[in-house]
C-alpha positions as CSV (number, residue, x, y, z in Angstrom):
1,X,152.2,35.2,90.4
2,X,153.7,36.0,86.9
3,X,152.0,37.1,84.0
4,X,152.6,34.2,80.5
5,X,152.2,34.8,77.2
6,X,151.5,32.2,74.1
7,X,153.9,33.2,71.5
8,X,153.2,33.0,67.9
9,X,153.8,31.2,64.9
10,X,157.0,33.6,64.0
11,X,158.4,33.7,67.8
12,X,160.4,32.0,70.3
13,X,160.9,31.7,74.2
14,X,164.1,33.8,74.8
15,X,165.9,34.2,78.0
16,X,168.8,36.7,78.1
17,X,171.4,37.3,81.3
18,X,172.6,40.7,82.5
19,X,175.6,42.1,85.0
20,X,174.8,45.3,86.3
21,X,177.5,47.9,87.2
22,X,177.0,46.5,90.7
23,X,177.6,42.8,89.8
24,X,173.7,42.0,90.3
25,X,173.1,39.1,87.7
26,X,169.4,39.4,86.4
27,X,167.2,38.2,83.4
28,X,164.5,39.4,80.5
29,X,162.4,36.4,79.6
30,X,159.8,36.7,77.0
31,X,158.6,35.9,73.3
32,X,160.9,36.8,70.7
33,X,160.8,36.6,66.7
34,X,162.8,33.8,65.1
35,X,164.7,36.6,63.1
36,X,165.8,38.2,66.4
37,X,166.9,34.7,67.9
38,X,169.1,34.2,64.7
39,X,171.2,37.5,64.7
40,X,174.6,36.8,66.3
41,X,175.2,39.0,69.8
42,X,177.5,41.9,69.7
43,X,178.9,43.7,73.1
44,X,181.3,46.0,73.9
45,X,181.8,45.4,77.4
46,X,184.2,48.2,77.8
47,X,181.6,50.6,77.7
48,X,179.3,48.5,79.9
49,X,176.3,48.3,77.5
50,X,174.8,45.3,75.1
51,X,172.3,45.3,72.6
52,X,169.4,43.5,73.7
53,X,166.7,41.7,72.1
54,X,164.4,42.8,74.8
55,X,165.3,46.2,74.1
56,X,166.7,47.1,77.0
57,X,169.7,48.3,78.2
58,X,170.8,48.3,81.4
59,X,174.3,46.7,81.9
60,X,176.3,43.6,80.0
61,X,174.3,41.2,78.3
62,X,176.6,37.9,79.0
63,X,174.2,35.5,77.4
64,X,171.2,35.4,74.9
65,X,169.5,32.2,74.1
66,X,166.1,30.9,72.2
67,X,164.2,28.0,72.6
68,X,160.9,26.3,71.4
69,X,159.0,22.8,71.4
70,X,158.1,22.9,75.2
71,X,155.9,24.9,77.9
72,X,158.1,27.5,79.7
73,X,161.5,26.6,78.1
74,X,162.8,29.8,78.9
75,X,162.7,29.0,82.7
76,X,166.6,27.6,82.6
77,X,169.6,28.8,80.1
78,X,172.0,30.5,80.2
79,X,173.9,28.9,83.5
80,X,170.2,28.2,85.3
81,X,168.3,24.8,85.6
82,X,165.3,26.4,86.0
83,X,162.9,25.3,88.8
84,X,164.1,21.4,90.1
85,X,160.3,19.7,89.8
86,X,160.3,17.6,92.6
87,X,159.6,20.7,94.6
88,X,156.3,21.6,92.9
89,X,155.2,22.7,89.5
90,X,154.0,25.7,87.9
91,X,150.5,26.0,87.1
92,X,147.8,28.3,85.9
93,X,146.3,31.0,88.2
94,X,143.3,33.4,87.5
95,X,140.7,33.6,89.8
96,X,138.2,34.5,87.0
97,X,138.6,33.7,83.3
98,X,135.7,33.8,80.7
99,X,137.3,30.9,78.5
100,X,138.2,28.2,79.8
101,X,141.8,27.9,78.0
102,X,142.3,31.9,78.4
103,X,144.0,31.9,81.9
104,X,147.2,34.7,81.5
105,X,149.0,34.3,84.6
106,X,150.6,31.0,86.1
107,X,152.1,30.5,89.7
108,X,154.5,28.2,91.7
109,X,152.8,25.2,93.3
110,X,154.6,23.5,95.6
111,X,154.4,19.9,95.9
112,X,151.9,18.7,98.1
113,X,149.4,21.0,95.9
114,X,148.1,20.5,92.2
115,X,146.6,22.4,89.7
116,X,143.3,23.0,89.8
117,X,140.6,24.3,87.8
118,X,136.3,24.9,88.2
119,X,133.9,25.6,86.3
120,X,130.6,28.1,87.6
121,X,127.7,28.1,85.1
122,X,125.3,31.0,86.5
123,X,122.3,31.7,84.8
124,X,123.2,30.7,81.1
125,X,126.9,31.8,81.4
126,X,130.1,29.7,82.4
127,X,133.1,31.1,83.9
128,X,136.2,29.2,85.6
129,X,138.8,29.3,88.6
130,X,142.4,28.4,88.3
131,X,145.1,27.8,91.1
132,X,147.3,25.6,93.1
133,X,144.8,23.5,95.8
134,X,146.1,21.6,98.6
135,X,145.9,17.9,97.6
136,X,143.6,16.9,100.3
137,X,140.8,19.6,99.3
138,X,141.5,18.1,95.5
139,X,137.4,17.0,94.2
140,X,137.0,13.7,93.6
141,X,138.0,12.5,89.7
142,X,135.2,12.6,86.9
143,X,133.1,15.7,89.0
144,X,132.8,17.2,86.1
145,X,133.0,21.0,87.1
146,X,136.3,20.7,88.8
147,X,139.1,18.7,88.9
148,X,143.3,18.8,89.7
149,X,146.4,17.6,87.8
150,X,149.7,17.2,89.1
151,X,151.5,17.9,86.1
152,X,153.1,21.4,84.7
153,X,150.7,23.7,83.4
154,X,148.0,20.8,82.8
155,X,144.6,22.6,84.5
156,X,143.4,23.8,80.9
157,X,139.9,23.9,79.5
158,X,140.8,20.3,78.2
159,X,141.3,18.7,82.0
160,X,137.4,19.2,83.1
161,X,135.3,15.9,82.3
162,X,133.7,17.8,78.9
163,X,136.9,17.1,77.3
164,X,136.5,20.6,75.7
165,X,137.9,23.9,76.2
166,X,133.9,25.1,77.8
167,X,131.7,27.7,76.2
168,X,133.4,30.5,75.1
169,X,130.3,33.0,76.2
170,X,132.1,36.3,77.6
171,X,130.7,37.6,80.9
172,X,128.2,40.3,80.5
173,X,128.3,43.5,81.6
174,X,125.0,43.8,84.4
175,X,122.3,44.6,82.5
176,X,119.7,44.4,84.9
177,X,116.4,47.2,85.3
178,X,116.3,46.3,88.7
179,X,118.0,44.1,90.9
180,X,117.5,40.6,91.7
181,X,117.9,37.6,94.0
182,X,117.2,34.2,92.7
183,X,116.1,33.4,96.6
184,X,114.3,35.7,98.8
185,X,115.1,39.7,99.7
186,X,116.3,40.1,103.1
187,X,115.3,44.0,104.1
188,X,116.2,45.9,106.5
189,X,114.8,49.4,107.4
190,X,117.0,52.0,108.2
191,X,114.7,54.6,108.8
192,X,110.8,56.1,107.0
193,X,112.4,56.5,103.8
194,X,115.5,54.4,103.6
195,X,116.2,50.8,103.3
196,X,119.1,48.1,102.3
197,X,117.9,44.8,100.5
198,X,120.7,41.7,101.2
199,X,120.2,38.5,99.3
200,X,121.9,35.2,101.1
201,X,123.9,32.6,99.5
202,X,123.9,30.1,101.8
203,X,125.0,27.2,100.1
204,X,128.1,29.1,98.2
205,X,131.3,29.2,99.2
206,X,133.4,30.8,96.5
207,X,136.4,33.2,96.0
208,X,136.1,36.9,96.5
209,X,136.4,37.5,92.5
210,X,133.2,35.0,92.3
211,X,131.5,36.0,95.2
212,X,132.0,39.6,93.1
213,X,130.8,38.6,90.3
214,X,127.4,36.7,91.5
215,X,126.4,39.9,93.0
216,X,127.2,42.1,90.3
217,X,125.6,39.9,87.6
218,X,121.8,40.4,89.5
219,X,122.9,44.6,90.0
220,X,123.7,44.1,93.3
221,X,127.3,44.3,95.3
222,X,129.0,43.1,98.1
223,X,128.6,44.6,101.3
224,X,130.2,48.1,102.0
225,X,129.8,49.3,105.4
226,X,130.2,52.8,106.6
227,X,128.5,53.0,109.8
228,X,127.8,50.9,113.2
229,X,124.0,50.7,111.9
230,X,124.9,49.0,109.1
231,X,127.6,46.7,110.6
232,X,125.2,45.7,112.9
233,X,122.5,44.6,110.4
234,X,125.0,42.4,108.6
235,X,126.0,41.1,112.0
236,X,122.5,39.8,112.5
237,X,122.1,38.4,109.0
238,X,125.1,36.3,109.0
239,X,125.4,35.5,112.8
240,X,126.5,31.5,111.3
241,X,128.4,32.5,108.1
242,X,131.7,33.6,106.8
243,X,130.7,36.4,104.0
244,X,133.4,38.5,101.8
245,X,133.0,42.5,101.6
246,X,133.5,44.7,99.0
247,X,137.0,46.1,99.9
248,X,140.4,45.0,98.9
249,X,143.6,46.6,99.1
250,X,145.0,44.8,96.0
251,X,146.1,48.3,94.4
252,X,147.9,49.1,97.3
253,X,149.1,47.3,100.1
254,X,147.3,48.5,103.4
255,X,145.4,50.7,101.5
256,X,141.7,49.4,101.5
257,X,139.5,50.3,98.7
258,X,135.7,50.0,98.4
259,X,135.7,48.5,94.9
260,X,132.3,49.4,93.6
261,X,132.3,52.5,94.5
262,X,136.2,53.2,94.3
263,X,136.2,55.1,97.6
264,X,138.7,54.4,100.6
265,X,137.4,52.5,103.6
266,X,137.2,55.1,106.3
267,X,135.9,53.5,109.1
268,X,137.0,49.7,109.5
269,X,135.9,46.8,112.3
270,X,139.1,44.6,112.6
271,X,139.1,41.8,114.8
272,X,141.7,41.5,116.7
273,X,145.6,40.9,116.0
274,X,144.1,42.1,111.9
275,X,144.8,43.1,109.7
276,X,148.1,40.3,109.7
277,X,149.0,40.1,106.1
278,X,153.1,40.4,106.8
279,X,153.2,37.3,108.9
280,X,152.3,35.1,106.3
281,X,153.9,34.1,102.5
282,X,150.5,34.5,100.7
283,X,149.0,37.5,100.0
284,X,145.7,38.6,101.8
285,X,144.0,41.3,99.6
286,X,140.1,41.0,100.6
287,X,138.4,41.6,103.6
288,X,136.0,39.1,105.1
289,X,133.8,38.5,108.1
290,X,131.9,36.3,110.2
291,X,131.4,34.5,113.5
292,X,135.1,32.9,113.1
293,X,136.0,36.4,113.7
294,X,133.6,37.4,116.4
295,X,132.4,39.2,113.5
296,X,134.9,41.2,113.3
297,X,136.9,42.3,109.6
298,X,140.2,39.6,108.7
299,X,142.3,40.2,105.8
300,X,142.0,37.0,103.5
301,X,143.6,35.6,100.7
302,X,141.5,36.6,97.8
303,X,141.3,32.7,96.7
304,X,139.7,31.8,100.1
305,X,136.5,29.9,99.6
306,X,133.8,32.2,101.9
307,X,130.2,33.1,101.6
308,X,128.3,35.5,99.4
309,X,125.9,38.4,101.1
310,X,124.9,40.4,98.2
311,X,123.9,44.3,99.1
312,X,121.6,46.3,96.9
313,X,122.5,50.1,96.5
314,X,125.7,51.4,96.9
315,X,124.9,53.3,100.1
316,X,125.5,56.9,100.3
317,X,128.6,58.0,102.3
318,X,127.1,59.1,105.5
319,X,129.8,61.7,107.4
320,X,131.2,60.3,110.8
321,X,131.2,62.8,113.8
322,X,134.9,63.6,114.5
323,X,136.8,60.9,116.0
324,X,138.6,61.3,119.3
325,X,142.3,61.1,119.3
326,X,142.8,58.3,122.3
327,X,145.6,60.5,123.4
328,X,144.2,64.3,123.0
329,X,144.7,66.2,120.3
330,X,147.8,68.8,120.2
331,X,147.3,72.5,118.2
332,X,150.1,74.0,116.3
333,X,150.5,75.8,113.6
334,X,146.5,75.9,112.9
335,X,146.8,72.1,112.6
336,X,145.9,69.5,115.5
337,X,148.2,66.6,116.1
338,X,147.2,63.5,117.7
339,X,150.5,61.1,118.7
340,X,149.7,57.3,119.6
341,X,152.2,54.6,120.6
342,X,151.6,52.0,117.9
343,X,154.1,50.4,115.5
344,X,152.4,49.6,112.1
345,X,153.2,50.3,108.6
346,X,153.5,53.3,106.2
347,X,150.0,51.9,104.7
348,X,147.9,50.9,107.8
349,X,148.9,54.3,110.2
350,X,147.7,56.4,106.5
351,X,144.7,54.5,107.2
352,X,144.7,54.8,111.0
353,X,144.9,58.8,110.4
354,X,142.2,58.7,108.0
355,X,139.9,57.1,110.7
356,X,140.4,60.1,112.5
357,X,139.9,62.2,110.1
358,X,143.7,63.5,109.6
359,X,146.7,62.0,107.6
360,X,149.9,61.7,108.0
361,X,152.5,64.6,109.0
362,X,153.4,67.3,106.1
363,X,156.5,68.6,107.6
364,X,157.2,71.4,105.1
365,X,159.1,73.2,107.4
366,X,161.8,72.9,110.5
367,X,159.2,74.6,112.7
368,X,156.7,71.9,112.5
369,X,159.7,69.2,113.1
370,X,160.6,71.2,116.1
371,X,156.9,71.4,117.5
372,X,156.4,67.3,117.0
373,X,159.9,66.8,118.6
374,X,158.8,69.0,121.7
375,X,155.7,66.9,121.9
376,X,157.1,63.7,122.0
377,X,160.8,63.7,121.8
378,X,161.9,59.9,122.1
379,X,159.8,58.5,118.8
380,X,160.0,57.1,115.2
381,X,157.0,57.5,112.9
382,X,155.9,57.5,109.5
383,X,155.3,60.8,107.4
384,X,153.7,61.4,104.5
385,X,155.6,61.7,102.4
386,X,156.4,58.7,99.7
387,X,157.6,58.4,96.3
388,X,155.7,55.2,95.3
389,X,153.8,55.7,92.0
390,X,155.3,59.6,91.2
391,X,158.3,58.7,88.7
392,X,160.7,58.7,91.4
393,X,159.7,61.9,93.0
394,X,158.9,62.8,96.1
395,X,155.5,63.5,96.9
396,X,153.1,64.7,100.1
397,X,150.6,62.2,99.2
398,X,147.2,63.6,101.3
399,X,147.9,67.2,99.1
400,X,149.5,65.3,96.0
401,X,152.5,68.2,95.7
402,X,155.9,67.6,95.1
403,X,158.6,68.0,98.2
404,X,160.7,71.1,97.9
405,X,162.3,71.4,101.1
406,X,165.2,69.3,101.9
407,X,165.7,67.9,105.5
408,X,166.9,64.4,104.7
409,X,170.0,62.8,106.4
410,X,173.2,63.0,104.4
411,X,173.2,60.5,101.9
412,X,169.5,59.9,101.8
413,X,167.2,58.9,100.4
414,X,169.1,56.1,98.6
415,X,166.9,52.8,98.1
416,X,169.9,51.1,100.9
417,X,171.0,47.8,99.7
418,X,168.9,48.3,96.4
419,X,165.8,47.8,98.3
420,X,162.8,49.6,97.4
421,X,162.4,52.7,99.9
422,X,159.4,54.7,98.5
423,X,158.2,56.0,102.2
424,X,159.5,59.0,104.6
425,X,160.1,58.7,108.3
426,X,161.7,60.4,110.9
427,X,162.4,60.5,114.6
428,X,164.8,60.3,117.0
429,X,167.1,57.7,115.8
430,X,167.3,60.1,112.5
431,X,168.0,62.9,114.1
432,X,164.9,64.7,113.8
433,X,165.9,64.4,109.5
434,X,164.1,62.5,107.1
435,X,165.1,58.8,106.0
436,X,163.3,56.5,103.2
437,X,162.4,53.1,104.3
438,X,160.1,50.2,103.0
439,X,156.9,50.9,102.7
440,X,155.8,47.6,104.3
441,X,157.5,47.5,106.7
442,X,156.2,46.6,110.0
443,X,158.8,47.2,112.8
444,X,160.6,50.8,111.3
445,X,158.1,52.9,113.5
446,X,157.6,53.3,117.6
447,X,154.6,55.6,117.4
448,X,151.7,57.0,114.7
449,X,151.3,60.8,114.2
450,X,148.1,62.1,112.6
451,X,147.6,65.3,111.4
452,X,144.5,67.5,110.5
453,X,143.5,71.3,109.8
454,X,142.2,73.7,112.7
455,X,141.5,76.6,111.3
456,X,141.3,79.8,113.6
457,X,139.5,83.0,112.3
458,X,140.1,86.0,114.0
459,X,137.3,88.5,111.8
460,X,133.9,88.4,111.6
461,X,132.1,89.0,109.0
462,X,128.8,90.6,109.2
């Protein structure tokens, strides 16, 4: 998905080319003032530099050119055709616009999908859903609230039946006393003075964005769950129905976030062979559940249609009893180490630690290297250590201090092939140094390593 923007009376679509010092050929598109599409380019390609009218400067600038009159014009220029339309088209793509005609973001749509856009009026407030929808799953013509179009950037405000752009009413911020649901309270006691109130949608199957929004707009949320209790009252409400919950690891990849109350998921109920996001083109951000799942947890795309279970309260953290490592926990150091054979990600063995109370190794020193490698000698695992979001320095990221020490291979870490390497790992294959790798990437490690404090005092105070 890419961000578009409507350019003024005084501007222009500009694309411009540039050759880096490594030969990669790249391009700044944009919106550009008619004065700046007039002045002649000057290089100096001698001194490898160019002045750019996206302000810029990062190698030579072999071409510059404007356009106007036409949607996206600034897709091709410059030596490119642009995108060949009998492949698909471009169209817009917000999951949740307040205007109609106010969607900011377009994506690629290929061609047995059209644009679509839907309109929800809830209470005395409209908002709308754009994206690219599978022909079949198109709603019939003249529906009114929905429709599709099968031409470039054509599911405006203008396509739906109204002939007009919708109301223009911005979503309110929850204002509600109290909360509310339009149907009847489902509640469930938890114990003499504590109980969660769930109100059932049954008959709506939205996005996760809309499903977010219906909840928030009576004070209530989607469902957080933080204990087996809880899991296994939602299990018993929606025994029949695919719901969403309120995590998402949009933010960061792997990284699942409660989003009303901003808090990381710490205990989690995947079904099995989930969370499977890297085996498939489209993204899967939210987390739903339901009997497709043996009600287990699936990472979805975020543009899935699934049921709405609305929670009230956002329930108080409750704290877990410490979590067995499956394989024994190892002391050293005043720290406890718990070494699993498991090959996932940087982001999902953070999380796998953080089940178990622990992160990821900090291996400040050669002593703790040594330790690990006498554990388990013949391994490759994920530290944590990563540079992603510091400015391009390293960090430990469960302590959020800079890396001093320096035990990386010889010529490392260096972003190999100009891929983006923001995560440490080490291991055998390294030899026992440190070596930046993808994030992402699912196949780099053979085992997980957790580590967590164990403090030992040896006075007592009296």
């Amino acid at each position: 998905m890419a961000a578009v923007t409507v350019h003024s009376d005084e501007q222009q679509c500009g694309v411009e080319q540039i050759v880096s010092r490594a030969g990669i050929v790249t391009y700044n598109v944009g919106c550009l003032s008619t004065r700046a599409c007039a002045v002649p380019v000057k290089r100096d390609v001698s001194r490898l530099s160019a002045r750019s009218m996206f302000g810029t400067d990062s190698g030579i600038i072999t071409c510059q050119q404007c356009c106007n009159g036409t949607d996206l014009c600034n897709n091709q220029g410059c030596g490119i055709s642009g995108f060949d339309p009998s492949t698909g088209k471009y169209c817009y793509s917000c999951p949740q616009h307040a205007q109609a005609d106010k969607c900011d973001h377009i994506n690629f749509c290929y061609k047995d999908q059209d644009c679509y856009i839907g309109e929800t009026t809830f209470v005395s407030d409209s908002f709308y859903e754009s994206r690219c929808q599978s022909k079949p799953l198109c709603p019939v013509a003249g529906s009114g609230k929905t429709a599709c179009c099968s031409t470039q950037l054509c599911n405006s405000g203008n396509l739906l039946s109204s002939g007009s752009p919708g109301r223009t009413t911005p979503i309110p911020h929850v204002n509600h006393t109290a909360p509310h649901c339009p149907s009847q309270w489902i509640i469930r006691k938890i114990s003499d003075s504590a109980q969660f109130l769930y109100c059932f949608y049954p008959n709506k199957q939205v996005s996760w964005a809309t499903a977010k929004l219906i909840c928030n707009h009576h004070n209530t949320h989607l469902p957080i769950i933080e204990t087996d209790q809880e899991k296994a009252i939602i299990d018993g409400i929606t025994s029949h129905a695919e719901i969403w919950l309120d995590a998402t690891d949009k933010d960061r990849e792997g990284v699942y976030i409660w989003s009303t109350s901003n808090e990381t998921v710490l205990k989690y109920y995947w079904a099995d062979n989930e969370p499977d996001d890297q085996r498939y083109p489209e993204d899967e951000d939210c987390l739903e559940m339901g009997p497709n799942y043996l009600m287990g947890w699936n990472d979805a795309p975020c543009d899935r249609l699934v049921g709405v279970l609305c929670e009230y309260g956002v329930t108080k953290h409750v704290q877990q009893p410490s979590i067995a490592c499956p394989t024994g926990w190892r002391s050293a150091f005043n720290l406890e180490y718990c070494i699993v054979r498991k090959s996932l990600n940087w982001y999902q063995s953070k999380n796998y630690c953080i089940t178990l109370g622990a992160h990821l190794p900090i291996l400040d020193s050669s002593a703790k290297m040594d330790k690990i490698r006498q554990f388990e000698p013949n391994m490759e695992f994920w530290t944590d250590g990563t540079e992603e979001q510091h400015q391009g320095r390293w960090q430990w990221s469960a302590i959020s201090e800079d890396i001093h020490n320096n035990l990386w291979l010889d010529g490392e870490p260096n972003n190999y092939l100009g891929l983006k390497e923001d995560c440490m790992e080490t291991g055998e294959k390294y030899g026992w140094r440190w070596n930046d790798a993808p994030c992402s990437w699912q196949n780099r490690s053979t085992h997980i390593v957790c580590e967590k404090p164990n403090p030992k005092f040896d006075t007592v105070f009296g």
